[in-house]
C-alpha positions as CSV (number, residue, x, y, z in Angstrom):
1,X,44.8,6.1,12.9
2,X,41.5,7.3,12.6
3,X,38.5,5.6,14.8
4,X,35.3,4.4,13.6
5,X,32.4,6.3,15.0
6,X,29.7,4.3,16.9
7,X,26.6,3.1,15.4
8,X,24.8,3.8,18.4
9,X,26.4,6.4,20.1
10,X,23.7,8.4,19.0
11,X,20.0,7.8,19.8
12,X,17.9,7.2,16.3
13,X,15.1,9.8,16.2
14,X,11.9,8.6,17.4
15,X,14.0,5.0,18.6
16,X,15.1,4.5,21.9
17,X,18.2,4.7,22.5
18,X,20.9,2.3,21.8
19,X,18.7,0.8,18.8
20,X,19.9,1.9,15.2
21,X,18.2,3.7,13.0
22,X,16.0,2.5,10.5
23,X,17.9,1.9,7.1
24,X,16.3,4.1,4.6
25,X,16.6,3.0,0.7
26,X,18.8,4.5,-1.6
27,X,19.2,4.4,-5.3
28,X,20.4,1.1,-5.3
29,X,16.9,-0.4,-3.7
30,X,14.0,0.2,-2.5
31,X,11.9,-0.6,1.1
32,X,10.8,-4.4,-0.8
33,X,14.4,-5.3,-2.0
34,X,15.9,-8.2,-0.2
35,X,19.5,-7.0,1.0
36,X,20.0,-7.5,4.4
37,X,21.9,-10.7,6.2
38,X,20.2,-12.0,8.6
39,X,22.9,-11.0,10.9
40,X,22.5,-7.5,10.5
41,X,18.7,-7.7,9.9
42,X,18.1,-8.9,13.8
43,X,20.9,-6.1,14.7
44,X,18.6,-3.0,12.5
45,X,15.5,-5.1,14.8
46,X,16.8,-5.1,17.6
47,X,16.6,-9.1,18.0
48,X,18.7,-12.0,17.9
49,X,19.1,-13.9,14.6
50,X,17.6,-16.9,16.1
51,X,14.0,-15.0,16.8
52,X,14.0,-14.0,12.8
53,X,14.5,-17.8,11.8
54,X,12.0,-18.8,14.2
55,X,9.6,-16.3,12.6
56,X,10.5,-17.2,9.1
57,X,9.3,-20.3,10.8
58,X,6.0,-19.3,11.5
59,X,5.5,-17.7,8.5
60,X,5.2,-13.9,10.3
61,X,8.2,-12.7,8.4
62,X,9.1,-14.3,4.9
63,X,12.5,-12.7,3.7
64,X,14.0,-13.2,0.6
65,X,16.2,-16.1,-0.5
66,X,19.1,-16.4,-2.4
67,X,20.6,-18.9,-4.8
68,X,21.9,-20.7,-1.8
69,X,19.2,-20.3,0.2
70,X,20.3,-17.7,2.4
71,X,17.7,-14.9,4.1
72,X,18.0,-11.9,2.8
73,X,15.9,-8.9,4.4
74,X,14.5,-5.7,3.1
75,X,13.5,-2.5,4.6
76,X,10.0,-3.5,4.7
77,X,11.0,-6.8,6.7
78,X,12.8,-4.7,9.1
79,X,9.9,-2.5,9.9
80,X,7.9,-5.5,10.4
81,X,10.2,-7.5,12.5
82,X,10.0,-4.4,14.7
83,X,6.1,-4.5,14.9
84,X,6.1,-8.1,15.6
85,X,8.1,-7.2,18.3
86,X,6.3,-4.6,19.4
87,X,2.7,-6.2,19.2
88,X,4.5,-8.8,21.6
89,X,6.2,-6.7,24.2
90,X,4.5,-3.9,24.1
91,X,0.6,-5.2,23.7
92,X,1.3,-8.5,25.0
93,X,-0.2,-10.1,21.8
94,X,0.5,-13.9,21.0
95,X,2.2,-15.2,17.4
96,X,-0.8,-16.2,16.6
97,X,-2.8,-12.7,17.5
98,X,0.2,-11.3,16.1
99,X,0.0,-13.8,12.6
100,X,-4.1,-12.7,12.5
101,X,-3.2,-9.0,12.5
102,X,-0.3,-9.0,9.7
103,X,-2.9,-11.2,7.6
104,X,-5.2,-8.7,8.0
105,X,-3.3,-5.8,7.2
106,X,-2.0,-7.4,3.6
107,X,-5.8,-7.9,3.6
108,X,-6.6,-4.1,3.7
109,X,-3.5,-3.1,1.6
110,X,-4.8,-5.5,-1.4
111,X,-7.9,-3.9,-0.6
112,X,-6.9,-0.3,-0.8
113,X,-4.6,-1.3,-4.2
114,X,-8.4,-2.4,-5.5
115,X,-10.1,0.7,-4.5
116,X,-7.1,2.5,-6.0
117,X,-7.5,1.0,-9.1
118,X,-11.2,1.1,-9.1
119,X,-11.5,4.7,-8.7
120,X,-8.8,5.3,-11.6
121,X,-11.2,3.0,-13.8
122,X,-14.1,5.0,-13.0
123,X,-12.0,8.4,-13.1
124,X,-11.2,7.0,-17.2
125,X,-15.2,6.0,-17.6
126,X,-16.5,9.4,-16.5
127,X,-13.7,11.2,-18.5
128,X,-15.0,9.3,-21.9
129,X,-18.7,9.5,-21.2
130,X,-18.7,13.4,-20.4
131,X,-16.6,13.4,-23.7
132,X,-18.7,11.5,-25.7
133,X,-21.4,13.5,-24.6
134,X,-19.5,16.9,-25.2
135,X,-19.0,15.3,-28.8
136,X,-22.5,14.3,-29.5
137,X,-23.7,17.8,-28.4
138,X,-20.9,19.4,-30.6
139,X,-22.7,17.7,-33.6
140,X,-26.3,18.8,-32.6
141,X,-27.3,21.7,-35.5
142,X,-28.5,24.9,-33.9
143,X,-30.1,26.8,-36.0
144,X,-32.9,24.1,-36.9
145,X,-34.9,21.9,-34.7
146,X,-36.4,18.6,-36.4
147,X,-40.2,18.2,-35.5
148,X,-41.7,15.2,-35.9
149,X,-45.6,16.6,-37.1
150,X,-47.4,13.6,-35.8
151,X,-46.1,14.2,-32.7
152,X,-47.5,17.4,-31.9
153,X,-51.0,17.6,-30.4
154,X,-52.9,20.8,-30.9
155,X,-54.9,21.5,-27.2
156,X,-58.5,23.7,-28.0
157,X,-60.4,23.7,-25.0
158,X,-64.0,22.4,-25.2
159,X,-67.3,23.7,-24.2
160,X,-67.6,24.4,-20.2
161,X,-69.8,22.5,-18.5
């Protein structure tokens, strides 16, 4: 009979140790797919499943829900749960410091999405007008210039003074 090797016999790197490592997403799912039990959401934390349903509470971390109204946790809620934590032991920040700072870092992430986009839309603007105007100078003749007659003043200088 085989034994099961420890989850935490060996330190995570860049985790103290005794703290598991940080799941990383497979093919099934990615870092925002819900699939964690609460359970083993506060264990990959480092918390007790009480602390997440009290911050589901507050509104700090939102996981998903199933049909029966169970939490379910992603990656991304993980890594969260352990900033929370770490903003409060480690910085000494209150929930609601803590609640201002995740609010404004979905701030600058819409943000940056924006900018993103922005700079693709100008990227396709600048792309079309430098080949419109690479088309319009295509269809220029060469060989002849049109000259407008009345437009062309002759200069004779007058008598000096």
């Amino acid at each position: 009979m085989k034994s099961r090797p420890s989850r935490t016999a060996d330190p995570p790197p860049g985790g103290p140790p005794g703290t598991p490592a940080a799941p990383r997403p497979g093919p099934a799912h990615d870092d925002d797919t819900p699939v964690y039990v609460i359970s083993i959401a506060a264990q990959l934390a480092g918390m007790h499943p009480q602390t997440l349903r009290a911050y589901d509470r507050l509104g700090l971390v939102t996981p998903g829900r199933t049909s029966g109204r169970g939490r379910r946790y992603s990656v991304r809620d993980v890594a969260l749960l352990r900033e929370v934590q770490r903003l409060s032991q480690e910085e000494g920040v209150n929930l609601q410091g803590i609640r201002r700072i995740l609010e404004l870092g979905s701030q600058v992430m819409v943000l940056q999405a924006q900018v993103r986009q922005l700079t693709e839309e100008l990227a396709t603007a600048r792309a079309e007008a430098e080949r419109r105007v690479a088309e319009a100078h295509k269809s220029h003749r060469r060989d002849l210039v049109p000259v407008d007659r009345s437009a062309i003043v002759v200069w004779r200088p007058g008598p000096r003074r």
